[in-house]
Backbone of each chain as ProteinMPNN parsed JSONL, in Angstrom:
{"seq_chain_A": "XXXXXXXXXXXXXXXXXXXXXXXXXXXXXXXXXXXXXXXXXXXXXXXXXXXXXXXXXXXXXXXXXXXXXXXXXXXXXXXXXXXXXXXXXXXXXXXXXXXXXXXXXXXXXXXXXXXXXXXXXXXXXXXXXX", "coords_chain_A": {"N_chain_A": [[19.97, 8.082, 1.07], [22.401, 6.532, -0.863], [22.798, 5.159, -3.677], [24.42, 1.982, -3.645], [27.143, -0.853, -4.693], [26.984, -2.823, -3.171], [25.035, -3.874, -0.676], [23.575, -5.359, 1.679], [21.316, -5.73, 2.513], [19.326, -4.973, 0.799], [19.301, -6.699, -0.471], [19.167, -9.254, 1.192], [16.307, -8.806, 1.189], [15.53, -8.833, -1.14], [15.698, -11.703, -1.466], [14.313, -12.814, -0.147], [12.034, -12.177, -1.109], [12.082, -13.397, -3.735], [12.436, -16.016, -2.241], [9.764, -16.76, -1.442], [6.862, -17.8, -2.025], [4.443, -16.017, -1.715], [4.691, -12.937, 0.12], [4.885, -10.106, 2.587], [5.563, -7.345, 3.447], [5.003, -5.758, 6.24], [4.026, -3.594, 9.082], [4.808, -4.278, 11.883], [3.296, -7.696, 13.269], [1.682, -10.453, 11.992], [-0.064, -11.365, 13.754], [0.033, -9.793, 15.649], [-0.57, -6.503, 14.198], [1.034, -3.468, 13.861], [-0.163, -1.025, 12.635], [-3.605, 0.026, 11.034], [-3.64, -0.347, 8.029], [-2.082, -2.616, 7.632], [-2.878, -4.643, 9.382], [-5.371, -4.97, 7.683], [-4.14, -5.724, 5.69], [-3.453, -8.235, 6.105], [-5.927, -9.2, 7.104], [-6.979, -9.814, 5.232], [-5.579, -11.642, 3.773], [-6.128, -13.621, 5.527], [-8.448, -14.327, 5.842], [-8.934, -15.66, 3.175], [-7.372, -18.149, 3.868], [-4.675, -18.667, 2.958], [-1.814, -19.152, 3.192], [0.828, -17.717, 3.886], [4.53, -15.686, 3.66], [5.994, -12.956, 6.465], [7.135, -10.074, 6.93], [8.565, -8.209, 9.265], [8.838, -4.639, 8.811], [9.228, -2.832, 10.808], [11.178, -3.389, 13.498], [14.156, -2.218, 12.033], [14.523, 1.057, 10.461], [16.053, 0.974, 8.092], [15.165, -1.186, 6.646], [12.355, -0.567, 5.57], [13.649, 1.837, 4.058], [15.19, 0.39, 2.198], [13.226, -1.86, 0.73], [11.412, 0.356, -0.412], [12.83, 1.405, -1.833], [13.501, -0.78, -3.764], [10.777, -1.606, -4.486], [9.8, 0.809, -5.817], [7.518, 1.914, -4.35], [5.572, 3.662, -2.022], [4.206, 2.994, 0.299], [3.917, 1.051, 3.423], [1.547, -1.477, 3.98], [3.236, -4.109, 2.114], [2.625, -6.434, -0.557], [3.833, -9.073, -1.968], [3.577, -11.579, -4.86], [4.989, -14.345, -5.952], [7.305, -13.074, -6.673], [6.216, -10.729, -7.527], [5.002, -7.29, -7.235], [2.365, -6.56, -5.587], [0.307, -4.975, -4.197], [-0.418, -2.534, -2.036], [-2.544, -2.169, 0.825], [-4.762, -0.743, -0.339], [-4.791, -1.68, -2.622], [-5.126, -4.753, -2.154], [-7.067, -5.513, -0.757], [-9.477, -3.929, -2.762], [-9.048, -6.173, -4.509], [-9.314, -8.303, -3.355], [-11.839, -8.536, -2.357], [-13.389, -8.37, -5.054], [-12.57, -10.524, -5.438], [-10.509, -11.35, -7.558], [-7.79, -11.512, -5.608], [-7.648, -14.284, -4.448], [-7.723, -15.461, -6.792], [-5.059, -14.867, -7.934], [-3.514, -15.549, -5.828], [-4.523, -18.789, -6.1], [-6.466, -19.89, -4.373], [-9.136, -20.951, -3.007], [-12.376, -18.574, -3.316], [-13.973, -17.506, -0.064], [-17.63, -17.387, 0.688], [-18.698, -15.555, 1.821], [-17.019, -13.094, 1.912], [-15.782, -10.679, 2.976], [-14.093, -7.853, 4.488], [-13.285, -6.409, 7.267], [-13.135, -3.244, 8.053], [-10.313, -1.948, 10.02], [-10.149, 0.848, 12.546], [-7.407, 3.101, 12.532], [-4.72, 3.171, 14.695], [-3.623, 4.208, 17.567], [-0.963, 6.6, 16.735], [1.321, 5.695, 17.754], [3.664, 3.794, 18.038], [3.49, 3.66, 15.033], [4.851, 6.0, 14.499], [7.83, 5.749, 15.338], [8.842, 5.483, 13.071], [8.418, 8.102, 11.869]], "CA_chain_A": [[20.855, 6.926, 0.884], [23.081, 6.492, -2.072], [23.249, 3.448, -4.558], [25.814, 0.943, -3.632], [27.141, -1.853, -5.105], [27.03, -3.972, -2.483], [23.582, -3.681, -0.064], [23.066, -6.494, 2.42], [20.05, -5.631, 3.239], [18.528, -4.708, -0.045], [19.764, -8.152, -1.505], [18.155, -10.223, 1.926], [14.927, -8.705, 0.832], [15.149, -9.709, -2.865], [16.002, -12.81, -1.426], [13.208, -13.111, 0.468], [10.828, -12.226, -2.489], [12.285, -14.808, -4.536], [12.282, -17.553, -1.854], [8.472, -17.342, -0.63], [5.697, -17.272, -3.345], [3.489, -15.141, -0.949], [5.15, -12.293, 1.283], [4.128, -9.78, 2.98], [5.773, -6.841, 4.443], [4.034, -4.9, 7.15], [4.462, -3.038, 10.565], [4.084, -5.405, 12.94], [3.539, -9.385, 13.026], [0.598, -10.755, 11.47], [-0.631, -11.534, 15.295], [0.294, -7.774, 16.373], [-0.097, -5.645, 13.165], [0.892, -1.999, 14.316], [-0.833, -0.72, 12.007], [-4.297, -0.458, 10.001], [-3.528, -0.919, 6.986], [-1.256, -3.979, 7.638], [-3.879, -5.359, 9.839], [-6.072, -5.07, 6.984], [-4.01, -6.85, 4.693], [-3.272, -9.607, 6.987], [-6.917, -10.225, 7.448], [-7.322, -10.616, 3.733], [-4.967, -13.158, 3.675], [-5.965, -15.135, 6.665], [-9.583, -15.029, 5.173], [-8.654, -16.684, 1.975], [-6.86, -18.765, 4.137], [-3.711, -18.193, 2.488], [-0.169, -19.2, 3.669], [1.904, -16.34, 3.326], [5.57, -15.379, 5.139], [5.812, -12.276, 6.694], [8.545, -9.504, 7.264], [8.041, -6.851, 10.6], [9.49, -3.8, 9.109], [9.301, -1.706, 12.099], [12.428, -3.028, 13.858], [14.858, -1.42, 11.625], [14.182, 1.621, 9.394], [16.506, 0.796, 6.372], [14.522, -2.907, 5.755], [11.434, 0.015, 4.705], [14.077, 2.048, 2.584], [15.256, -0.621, 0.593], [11.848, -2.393, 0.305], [10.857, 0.915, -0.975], [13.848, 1.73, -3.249], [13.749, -1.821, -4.697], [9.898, -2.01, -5.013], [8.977, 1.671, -5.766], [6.266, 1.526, -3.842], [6.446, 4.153, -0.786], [4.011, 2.672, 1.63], [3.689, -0.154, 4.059], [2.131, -2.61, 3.845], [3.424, -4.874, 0.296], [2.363, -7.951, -0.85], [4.287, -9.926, -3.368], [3.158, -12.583, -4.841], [5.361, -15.177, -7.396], [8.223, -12.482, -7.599], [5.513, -9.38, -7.99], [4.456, -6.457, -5.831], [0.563, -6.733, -5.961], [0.13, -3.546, -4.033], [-0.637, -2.152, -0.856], [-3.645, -2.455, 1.654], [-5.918, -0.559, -0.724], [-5.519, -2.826, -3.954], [-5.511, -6.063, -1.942], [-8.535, -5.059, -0.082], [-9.911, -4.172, -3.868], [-8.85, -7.357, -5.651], [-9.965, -9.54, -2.445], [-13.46, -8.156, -2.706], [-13.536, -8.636, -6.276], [-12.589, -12.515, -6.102], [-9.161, -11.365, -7.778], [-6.604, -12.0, -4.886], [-8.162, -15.391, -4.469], [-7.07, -16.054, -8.107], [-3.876, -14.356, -8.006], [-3.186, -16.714, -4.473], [-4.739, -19.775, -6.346], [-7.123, -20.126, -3.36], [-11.32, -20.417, -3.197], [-12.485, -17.381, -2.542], [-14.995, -17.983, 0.549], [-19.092, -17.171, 0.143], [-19.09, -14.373, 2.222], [-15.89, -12.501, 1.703], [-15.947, -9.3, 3.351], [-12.885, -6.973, 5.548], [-13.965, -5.662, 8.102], [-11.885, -2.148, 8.538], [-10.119, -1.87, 11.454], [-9.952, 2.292, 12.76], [-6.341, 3.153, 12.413], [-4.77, 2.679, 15.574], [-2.876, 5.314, 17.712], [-0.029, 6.638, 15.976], [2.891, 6.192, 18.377], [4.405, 2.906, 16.741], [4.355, 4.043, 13.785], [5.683, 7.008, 14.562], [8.951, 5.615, 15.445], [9.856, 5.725, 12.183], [8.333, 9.138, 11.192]], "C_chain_A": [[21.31, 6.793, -0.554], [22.597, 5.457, -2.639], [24.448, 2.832, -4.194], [26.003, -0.604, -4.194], [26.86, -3.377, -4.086], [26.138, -3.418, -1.076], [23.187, -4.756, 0.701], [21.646, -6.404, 2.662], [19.062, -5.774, 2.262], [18.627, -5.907, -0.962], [18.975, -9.415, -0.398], [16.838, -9.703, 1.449], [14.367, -9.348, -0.508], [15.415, -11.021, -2.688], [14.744, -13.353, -0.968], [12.28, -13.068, -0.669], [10.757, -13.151, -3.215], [11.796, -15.837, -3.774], [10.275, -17.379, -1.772], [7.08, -16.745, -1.668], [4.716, -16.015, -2.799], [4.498, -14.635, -0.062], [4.649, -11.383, 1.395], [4.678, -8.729, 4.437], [5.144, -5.581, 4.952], [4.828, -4.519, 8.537], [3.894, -3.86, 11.538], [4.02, -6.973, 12.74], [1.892, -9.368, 12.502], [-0.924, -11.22, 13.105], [-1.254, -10.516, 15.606], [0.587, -7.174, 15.316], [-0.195, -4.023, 13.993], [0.922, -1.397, 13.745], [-2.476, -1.04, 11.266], [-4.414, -1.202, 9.056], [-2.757, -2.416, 6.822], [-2.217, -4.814, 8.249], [-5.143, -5.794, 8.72], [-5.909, -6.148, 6.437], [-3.801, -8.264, 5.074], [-4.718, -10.13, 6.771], [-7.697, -10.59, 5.815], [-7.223, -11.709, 3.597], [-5.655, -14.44, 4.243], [-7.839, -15.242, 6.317], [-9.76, -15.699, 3.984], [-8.051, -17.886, 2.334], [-5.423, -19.313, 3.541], [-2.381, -18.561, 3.016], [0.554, -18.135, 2.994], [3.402, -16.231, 4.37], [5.218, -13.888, 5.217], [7.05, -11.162, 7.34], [7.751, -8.005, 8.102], [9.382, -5.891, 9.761], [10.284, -2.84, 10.057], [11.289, -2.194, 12.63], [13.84, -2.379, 13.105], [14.868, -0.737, 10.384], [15.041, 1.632, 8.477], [15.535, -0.654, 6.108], [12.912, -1.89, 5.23], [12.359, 0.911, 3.894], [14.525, 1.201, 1.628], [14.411, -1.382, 0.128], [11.782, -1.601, -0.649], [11.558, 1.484, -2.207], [13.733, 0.274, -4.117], [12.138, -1.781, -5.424], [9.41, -0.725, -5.922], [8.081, 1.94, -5.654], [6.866, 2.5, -2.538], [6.117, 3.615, 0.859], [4.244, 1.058, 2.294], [1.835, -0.716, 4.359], [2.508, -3.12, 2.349], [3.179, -5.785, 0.288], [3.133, -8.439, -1.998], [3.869, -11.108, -3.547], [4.146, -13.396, -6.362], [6.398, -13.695, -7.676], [7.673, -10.905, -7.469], [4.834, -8.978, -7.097], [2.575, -6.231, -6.414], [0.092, -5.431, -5.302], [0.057, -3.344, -2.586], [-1.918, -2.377, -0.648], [-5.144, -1.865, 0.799], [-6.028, -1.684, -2.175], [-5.782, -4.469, -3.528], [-6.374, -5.975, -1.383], [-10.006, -5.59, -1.696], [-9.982, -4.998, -4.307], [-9.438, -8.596, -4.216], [-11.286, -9.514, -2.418], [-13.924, -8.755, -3.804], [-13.334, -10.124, -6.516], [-10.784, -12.008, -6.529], [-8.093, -11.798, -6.905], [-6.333, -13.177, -4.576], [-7.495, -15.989, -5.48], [-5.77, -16.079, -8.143], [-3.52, -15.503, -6.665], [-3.402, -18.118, -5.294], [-5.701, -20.587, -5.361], [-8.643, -20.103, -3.478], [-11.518, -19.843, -2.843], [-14.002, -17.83, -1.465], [-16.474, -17.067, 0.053], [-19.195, -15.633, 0.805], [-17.892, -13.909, 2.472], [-16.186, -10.994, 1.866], [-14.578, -8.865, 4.425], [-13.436, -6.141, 6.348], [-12.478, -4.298, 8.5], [-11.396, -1.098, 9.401], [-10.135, -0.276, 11.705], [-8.317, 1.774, 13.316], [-5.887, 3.098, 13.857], [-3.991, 4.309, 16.505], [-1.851, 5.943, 17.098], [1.525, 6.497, 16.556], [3.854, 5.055, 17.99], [4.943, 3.099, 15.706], [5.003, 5.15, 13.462], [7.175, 6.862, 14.715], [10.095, 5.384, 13.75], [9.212, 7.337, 10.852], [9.141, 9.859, 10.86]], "O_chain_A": [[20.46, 6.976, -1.426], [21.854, 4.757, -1.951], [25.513, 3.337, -4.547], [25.094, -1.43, -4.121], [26.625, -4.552, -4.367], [26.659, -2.5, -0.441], [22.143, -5.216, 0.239], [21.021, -7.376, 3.085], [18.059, -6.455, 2.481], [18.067, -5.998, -2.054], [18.329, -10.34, -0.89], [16.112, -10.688, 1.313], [13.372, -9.997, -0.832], [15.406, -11.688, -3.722], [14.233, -14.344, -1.489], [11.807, -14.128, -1.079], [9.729, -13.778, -3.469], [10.925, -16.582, -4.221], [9.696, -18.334, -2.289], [6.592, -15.634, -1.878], [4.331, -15.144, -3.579], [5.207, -15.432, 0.552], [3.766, -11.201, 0.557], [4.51, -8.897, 5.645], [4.834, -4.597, 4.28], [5.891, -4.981, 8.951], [2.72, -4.029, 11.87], [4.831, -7.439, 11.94], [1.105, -8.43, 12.63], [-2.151, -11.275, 13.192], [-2.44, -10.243, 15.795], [1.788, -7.062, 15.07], [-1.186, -3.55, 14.55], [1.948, -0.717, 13.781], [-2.69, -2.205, 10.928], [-4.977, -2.293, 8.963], [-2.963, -3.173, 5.873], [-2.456, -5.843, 7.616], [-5.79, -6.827, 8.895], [-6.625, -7.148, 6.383], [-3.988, -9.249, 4.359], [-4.882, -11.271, 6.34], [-8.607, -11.345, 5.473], [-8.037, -12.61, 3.394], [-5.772, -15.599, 3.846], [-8.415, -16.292, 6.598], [-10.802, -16.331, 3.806], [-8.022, -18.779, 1.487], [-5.16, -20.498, 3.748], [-1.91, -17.472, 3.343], [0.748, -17.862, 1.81], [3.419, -16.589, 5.548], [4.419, -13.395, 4.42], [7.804, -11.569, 8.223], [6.887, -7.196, 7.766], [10.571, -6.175, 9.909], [11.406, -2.334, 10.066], [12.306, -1.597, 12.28], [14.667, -2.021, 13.944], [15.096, -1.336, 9.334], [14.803, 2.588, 7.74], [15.389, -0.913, 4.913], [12.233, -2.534, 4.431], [11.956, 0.9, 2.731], [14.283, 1.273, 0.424], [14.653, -1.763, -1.018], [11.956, -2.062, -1.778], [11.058, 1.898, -3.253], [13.939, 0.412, -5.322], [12.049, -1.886, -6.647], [8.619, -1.03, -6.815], [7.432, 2.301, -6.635], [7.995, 2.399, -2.056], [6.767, 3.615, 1.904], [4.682, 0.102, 1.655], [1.1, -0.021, 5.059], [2.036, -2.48, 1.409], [3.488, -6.381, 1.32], [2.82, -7.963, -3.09], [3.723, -11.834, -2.564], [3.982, -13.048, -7.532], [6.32, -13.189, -8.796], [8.461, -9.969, -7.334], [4.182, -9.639, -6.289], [1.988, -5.833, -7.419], [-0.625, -4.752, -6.038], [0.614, -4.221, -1.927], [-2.616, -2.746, -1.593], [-6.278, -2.269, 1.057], [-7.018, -2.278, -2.601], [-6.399, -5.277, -4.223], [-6.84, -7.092, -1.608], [-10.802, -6.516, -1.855], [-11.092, -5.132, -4.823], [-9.936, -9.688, -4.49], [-11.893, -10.584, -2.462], [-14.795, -9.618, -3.704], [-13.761, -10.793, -7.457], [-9.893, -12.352, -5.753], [-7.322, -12.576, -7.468], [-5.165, -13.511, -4.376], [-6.737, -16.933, -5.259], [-5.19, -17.144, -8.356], [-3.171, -16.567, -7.176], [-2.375, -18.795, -5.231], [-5.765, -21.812, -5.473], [-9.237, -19.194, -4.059], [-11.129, -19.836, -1.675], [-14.97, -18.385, -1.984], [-16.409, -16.201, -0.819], [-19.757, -14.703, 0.228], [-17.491, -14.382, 3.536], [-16.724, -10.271, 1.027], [-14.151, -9.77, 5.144], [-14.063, -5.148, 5.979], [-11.358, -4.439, 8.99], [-11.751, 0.069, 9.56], [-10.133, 0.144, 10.548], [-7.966, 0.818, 14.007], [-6.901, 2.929, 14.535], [-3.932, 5.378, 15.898], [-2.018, 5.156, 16.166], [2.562, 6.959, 16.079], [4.949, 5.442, 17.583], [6.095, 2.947, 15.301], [5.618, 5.344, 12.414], [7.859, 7.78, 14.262], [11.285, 5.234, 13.475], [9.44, 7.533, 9.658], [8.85, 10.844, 10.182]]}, "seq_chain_B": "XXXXXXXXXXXXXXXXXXXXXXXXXXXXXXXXXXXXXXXXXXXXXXXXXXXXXXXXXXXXXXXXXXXXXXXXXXXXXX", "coords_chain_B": {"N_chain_B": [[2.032, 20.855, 7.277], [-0.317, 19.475, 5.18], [-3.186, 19.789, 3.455], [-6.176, 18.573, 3.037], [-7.552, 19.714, 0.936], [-5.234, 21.44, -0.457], [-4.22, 18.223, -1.633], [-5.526, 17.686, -2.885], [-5.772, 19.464, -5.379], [-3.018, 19.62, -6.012], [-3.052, 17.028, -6.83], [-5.231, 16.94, -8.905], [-3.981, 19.089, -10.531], [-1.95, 18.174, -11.427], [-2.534, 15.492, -12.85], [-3.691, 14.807, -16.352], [-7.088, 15.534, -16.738], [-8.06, 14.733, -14.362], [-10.323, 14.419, -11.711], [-10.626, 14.607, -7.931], [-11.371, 13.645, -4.919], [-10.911, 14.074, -1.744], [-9.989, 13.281, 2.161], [-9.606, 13.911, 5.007], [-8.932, 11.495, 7.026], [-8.348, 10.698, 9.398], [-8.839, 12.593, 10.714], [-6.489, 13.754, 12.032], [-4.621, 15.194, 9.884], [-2.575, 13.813, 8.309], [-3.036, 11.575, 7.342], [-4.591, 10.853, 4.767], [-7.222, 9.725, 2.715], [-7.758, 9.352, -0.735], [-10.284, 9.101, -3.837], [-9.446, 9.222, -7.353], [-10.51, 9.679, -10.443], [-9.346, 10.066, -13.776], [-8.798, 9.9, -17.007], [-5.977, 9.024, -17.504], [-5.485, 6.919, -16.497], [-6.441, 4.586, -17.624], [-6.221, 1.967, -19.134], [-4.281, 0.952, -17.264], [-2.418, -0.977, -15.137], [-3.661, -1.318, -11.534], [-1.334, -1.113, -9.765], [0.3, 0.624, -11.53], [-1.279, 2.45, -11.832], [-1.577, 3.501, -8.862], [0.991, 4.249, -8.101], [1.094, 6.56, -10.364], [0.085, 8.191, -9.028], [1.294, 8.42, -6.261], [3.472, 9.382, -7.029], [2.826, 12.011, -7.751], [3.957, 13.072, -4.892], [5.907, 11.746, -4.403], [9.1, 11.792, -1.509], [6.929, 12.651, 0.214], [5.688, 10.839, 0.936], [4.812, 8.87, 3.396], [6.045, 10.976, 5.359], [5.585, 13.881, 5.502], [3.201, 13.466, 4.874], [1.794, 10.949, 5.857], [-0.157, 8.803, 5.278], [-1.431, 7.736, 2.476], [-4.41, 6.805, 1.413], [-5.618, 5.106, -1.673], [-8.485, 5.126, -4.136], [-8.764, 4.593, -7.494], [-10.052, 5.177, -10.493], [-11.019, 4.952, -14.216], [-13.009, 7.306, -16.447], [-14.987, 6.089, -16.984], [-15.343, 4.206, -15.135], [-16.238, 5.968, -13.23]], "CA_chain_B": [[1.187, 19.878, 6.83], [-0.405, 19.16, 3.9], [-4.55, 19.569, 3.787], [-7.046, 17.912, 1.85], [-8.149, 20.479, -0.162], [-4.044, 20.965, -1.108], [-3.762, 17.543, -1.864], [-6.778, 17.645, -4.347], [-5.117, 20.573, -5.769], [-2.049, 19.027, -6.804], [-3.529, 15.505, -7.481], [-5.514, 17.36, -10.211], [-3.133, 19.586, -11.311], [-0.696, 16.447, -12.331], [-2.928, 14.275, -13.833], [-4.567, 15.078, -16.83], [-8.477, 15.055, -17.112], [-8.683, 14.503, -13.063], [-11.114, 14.781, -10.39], [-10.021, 14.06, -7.117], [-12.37, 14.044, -3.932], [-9.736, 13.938, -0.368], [-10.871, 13.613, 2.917], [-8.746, 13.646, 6.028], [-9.742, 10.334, 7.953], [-8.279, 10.465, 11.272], [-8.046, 14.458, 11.764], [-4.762, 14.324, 12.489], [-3.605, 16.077, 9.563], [-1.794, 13.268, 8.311], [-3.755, 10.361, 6.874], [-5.462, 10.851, 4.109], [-8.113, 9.003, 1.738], [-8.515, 9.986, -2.036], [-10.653, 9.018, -4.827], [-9.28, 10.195, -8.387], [-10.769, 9.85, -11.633], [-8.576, 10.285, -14.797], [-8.711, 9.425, -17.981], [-4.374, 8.484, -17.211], [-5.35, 5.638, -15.785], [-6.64, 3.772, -18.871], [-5.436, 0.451, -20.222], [-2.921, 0.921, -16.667], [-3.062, -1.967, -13.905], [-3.916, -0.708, -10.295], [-0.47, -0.928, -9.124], [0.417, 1.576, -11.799], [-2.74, 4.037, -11.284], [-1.315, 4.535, -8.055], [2.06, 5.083, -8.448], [1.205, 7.627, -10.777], [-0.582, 9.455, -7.766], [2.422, 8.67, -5.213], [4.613, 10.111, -7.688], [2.888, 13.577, -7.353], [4.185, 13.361, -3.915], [7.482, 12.027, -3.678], [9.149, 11.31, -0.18], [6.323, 13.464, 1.103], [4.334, 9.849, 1.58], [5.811, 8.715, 4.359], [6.723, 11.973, 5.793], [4.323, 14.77, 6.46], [1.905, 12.548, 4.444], [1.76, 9.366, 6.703], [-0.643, 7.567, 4.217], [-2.652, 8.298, 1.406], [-5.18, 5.777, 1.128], [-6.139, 5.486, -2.711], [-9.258, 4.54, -4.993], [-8.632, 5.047, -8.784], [-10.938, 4.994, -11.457], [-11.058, 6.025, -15.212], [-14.169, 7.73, -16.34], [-15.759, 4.743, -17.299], [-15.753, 3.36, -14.136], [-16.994, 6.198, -12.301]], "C_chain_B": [[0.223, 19.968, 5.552], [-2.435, 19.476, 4.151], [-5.088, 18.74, 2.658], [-7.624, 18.231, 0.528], [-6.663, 20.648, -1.321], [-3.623, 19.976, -1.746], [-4.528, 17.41, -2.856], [-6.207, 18.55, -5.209], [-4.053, 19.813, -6.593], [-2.033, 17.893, -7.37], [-4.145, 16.072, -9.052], [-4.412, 18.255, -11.296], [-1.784, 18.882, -12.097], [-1.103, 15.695, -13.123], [-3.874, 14.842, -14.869], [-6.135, 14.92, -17.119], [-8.984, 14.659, -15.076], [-9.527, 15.136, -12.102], [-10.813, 13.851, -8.73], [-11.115, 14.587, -6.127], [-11.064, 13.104, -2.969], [-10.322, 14.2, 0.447], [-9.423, 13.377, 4.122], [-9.311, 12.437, 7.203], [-9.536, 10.383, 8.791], [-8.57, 12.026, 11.718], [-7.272, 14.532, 11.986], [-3.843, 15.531, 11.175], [-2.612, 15.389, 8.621], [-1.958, 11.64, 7.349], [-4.993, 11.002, 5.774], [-5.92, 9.808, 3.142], [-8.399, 9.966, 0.512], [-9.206, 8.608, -3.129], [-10.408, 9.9, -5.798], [-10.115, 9.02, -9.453], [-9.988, 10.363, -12.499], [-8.77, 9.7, -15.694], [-6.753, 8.894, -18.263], [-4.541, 7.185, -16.977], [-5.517, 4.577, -16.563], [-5.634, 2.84, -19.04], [-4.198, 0.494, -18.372], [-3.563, -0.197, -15.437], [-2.691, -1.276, -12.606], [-2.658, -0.055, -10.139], [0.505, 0.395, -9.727], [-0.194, 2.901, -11.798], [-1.791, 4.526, -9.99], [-0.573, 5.078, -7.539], [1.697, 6.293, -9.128], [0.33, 9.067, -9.352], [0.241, 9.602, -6.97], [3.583, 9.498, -5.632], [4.344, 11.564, -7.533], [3.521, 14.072, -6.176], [5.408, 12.807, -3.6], [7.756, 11.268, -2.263], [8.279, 11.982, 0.656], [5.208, 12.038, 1.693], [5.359, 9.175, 2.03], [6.073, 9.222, 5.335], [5.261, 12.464, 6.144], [2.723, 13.924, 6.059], [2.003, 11.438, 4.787], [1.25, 8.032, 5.732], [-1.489, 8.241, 3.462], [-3.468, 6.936, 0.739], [-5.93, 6.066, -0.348], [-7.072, 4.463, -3.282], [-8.418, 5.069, -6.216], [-9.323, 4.502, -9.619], [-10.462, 5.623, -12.702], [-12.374, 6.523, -15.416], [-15.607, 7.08, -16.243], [-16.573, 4.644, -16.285], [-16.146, 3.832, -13.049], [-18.251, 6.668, -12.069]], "O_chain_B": [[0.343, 21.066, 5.01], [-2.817, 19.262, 5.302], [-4.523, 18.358, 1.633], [-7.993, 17.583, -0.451], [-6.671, 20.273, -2.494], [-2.708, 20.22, -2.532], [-4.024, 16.909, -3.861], [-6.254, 17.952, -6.284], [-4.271, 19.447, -7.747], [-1.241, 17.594, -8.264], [-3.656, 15.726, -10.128], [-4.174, 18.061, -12.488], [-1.015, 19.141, -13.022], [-0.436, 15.177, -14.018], [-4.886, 15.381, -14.42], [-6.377, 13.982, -17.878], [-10.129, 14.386, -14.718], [-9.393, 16.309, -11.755], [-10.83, 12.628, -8.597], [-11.703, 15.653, -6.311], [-10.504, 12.041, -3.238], [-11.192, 15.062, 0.322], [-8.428, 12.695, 3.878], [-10.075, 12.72, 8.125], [-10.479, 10.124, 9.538], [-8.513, 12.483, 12.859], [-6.948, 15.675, 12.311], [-2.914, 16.316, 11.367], [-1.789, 16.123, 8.073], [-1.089, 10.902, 6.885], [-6.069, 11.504, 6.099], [-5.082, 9.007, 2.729], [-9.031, 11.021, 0.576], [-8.752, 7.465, -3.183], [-10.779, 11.069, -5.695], [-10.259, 7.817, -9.236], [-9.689, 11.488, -12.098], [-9.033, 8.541, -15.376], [-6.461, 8.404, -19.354], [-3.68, 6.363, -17.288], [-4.838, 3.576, -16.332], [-4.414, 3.002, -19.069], [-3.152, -0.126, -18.563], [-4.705, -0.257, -14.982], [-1.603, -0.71, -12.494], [-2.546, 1.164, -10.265], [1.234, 1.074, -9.004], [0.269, 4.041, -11.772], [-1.301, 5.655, -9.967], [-0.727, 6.021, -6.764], [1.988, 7.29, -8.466], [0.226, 10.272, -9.122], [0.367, 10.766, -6.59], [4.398, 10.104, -4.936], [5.248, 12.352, -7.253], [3.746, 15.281, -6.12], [6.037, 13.242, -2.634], [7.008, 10.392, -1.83], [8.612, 12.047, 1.84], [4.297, 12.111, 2.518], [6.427, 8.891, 1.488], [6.361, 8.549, 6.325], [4.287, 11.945, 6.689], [1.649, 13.828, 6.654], [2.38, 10.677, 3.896], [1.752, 6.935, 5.483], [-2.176, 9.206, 3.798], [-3.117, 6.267, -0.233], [-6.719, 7.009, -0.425], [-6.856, 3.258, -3.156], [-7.5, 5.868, -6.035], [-9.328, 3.271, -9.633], [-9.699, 6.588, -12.651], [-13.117, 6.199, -14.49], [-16.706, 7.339, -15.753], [-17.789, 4.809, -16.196], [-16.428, 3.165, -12.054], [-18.674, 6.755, -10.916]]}, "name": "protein", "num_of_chains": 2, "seq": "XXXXXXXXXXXXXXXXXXXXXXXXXXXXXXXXXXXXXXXXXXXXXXXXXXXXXXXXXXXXXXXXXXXXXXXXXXXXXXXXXXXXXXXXXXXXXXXXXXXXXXXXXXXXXXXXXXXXXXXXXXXXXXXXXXXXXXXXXXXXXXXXXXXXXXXXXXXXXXXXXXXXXXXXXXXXXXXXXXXXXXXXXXXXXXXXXXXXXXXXXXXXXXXX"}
């Protein structure tokens, strides 16, 4: 895909980043993550208890190239938080363990803070955009 | 496809001072998990550690490389 001046798609996403202090795009819904790693990061969240929005890549593969051209970042899932890409499923995993994501959210981190990590799931979902 | 031992291969051969341990998690071929060590990583926050590892690879994460699940450490810290 080229550069263009004018990108609907890649401009609703930066829109989205801006509007929602916490986002959070992944394969799948935060319900139905179709994926691991998105499932992961979801259950970070929803154990910090966290309000976050949430964007289903999957239905159409340009909303993961211009994620990934805007964020440079190649995988799924992303977290932004306040504007900024905080990382994928392995550093919010990391920094939720650590108490960090808690901070970075502004949230109490609970007493027994642990992820339990899910086995990846079949691959035929996410295959649809191999 | 890409193996584990390949991907250790070129993970070290990019970063200076690295040790990289890769494991293939599902068997498929396709998913992999690394731990690197570098002295690169210094003074850098996560999100840059592991760009500098996705960068060895390009549109290949994504592609034949589905995921590359990463730790990163500097020496320090391993």
């Amino acid at each position: 895909m080229s550069e263009q001046t004018s990108n609907p798609i890649r401009d609703a996403i930066a829109e989205a980043i801006a509007d929602n202090p916490v986002i959070l795009f992944m394969k799948g819904t935060p319900d139905a993550p179709a994926c691991g790693f998105s499932a992961r990061t979801v259950a970070a969240l929803q154990a910090l208890d966290a309000p976050f929005a949430a964007v289903d890549i999957l239905p159409d593969p340009r909303i993961r190239q211009e994620l990934s051209g805007l964020s440079n970042w190649p995988t799924i899932p992303q977290l932004f938080v306040k504007g900024e890409l905080v990382g994928g499923a392995d550093i919010v995993t990391e920094m939720f363990e650590s108490g960090e994501l808690a901070q970075t959210l502004g949230v109490e981190q609970p007493a027994d803070a642990t992820v339990a990590e899910p086995q990846p799931k079949p691959l035929g979902i996410e295959n649809r955009l191999g | 496809m890409p193996t584990p031992d390949e991907i250790k291969q070129r993970i070290e051969a990019a970063l200076p001072g690295a040790a990289a341990e890769v494991e293939d998690y599902t068997g498929g071929g396709d998913h992999f998990r690394a731990t690197v060590v570098s002295p690169a990583f210094d003074g850098l926050s996560r999100i840059a550690q592991h760009r500098l590892v996705y960068d060895i690879f390009g549109a290949e994460i994504g592609g034949p490389i589905h995921a590359l699940s990463l730790t990163t450490k500097v020496p320090e810290q391993a």
